[in-house]
Backbone as CSV, one residue per row, in Angstrom:
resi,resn,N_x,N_y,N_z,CA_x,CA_y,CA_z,C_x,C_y,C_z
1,UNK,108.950,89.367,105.677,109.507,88.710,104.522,108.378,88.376,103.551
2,UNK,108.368,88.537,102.268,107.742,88.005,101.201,108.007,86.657,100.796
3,UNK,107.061,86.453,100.691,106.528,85.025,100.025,106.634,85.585,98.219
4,UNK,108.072,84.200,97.844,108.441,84.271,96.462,106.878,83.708,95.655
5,UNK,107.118,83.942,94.682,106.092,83.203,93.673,106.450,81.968,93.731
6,UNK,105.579,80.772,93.633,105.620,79.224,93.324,104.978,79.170,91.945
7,UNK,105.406,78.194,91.434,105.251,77.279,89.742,105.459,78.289,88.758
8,UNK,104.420,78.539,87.426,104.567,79.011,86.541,105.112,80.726,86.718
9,UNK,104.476,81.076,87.595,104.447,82.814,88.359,106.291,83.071,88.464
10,UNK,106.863,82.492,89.506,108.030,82.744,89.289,108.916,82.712,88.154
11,UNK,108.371,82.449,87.326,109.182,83.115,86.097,108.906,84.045,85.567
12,UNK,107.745,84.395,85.604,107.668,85.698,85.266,108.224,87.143,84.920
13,UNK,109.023,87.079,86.095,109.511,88.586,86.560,110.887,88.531,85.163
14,UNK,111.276,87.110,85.093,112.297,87.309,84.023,111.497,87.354,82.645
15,UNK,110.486,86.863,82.455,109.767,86.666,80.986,109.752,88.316,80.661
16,UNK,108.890,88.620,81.425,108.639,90.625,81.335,110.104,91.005,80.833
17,UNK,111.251,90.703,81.795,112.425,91.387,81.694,112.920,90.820,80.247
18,UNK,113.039,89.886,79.940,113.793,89.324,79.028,113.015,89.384,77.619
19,UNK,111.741,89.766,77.336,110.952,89.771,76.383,110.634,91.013,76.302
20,UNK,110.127,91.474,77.315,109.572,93.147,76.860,108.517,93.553,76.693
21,UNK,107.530,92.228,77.328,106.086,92.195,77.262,105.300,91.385,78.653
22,UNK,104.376,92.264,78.958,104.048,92.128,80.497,103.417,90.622,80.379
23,UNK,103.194,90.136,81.323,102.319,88.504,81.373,101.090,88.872,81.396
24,UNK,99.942,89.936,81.217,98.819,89.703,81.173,99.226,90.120,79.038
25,UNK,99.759,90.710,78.415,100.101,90.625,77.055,100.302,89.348,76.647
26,UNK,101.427,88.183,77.282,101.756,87.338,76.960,99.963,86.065,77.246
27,UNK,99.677,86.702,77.852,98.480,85.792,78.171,97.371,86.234,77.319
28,UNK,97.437,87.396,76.743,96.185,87.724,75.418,96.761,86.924,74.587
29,UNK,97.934,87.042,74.112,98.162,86.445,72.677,98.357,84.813,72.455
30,UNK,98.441,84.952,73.675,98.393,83.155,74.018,96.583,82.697,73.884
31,UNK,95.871,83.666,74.269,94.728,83.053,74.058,93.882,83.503,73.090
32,UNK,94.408,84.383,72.597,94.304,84.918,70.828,94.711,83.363,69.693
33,UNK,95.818,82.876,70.417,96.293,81.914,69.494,95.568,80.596,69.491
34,UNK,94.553,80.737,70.307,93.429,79.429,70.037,94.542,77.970,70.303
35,UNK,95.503,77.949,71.392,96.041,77.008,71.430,95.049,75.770,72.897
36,UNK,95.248,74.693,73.124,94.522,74.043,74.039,95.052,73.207,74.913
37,UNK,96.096,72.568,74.334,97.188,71.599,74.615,98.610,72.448,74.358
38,UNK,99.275,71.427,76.016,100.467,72.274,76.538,101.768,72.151,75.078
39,UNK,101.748,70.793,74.943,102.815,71.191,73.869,102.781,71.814,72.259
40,UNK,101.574,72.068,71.863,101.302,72.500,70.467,101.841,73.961,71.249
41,UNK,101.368,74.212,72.174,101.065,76.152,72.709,102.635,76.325,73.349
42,UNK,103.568,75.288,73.919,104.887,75.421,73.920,105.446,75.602,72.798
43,UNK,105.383,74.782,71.873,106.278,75.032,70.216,105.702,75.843,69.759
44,UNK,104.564,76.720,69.680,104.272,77.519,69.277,104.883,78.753,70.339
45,UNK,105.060,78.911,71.232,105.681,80.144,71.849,107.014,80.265,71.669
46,UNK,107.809,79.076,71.684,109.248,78.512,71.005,109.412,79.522,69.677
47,UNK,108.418,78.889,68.495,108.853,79.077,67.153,108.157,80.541,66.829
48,UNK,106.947,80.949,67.054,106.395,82.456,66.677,107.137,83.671,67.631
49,UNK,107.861,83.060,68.659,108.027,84.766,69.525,109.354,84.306,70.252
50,UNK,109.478,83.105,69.941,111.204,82.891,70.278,111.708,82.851,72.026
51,UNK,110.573,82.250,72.522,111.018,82.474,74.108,112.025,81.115,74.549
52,UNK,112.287,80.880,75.571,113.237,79.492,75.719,112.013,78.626,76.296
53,UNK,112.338,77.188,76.495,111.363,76.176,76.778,111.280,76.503,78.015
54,UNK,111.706,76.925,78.820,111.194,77.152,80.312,110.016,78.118,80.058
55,UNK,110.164,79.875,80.108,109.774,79.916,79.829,108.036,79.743,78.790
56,UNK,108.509,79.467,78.193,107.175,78.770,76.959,106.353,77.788,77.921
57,UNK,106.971,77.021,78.842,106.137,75.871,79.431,105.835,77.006,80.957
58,UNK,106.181,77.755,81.318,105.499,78.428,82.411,104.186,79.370,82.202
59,UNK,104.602,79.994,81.210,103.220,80.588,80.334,102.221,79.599,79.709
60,UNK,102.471,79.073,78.950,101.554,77.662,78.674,100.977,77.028,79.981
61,UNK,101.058,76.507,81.262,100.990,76.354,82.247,99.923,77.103,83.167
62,UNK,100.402,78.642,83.129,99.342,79.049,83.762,98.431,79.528,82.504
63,UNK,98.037,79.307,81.861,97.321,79.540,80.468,96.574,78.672,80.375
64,UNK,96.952,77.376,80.646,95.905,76.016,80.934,95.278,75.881,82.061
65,UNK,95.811,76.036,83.082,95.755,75.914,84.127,95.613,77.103,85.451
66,UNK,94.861,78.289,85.231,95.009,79.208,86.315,95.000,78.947,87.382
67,UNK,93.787,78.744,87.460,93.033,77.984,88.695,94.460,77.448,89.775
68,UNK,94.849,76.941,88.993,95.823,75.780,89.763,97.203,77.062,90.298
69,UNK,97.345,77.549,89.795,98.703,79.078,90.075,98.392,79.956,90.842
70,UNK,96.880,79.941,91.327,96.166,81.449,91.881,96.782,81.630,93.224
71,UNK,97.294,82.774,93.761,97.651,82.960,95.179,96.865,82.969,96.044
């Protein structure tokens, strides 16, 4: 049996599906966007690329925080 993804990771598989852009893409442009803090870099994934707040806060998340998501 596989071991699901825990925290930001498990969403993933729908972000890819539902957007159309892989998570190491979503993670350039996230750090293209010079954001630092979780909620400026949430409303900004919200309002420039239109994702839902889940989402937006799982990418933001591991974007701040890798370290903390790593398997």
């Amino acid at each position: 049996m596989t071991d699901k993804p825990k925290g930001p990771a498990s969403y993933f598989p729908a972000i890819e599906a539902k957007y159309g852009r892989s998570i190491p893409e979503w993670l350039a442009t996230i750090a293209a966007a010079g954001h630092d803090k979780q909620k400026p870099l949430v409303d900004w994934l919200k309002s420039e690329h239109g994702l839902g707040h889940g989402h937006a806060t799982a990418l933001a998340a591991h974007h701040l925080n890798p370290e903390k998501w790593a398997s």
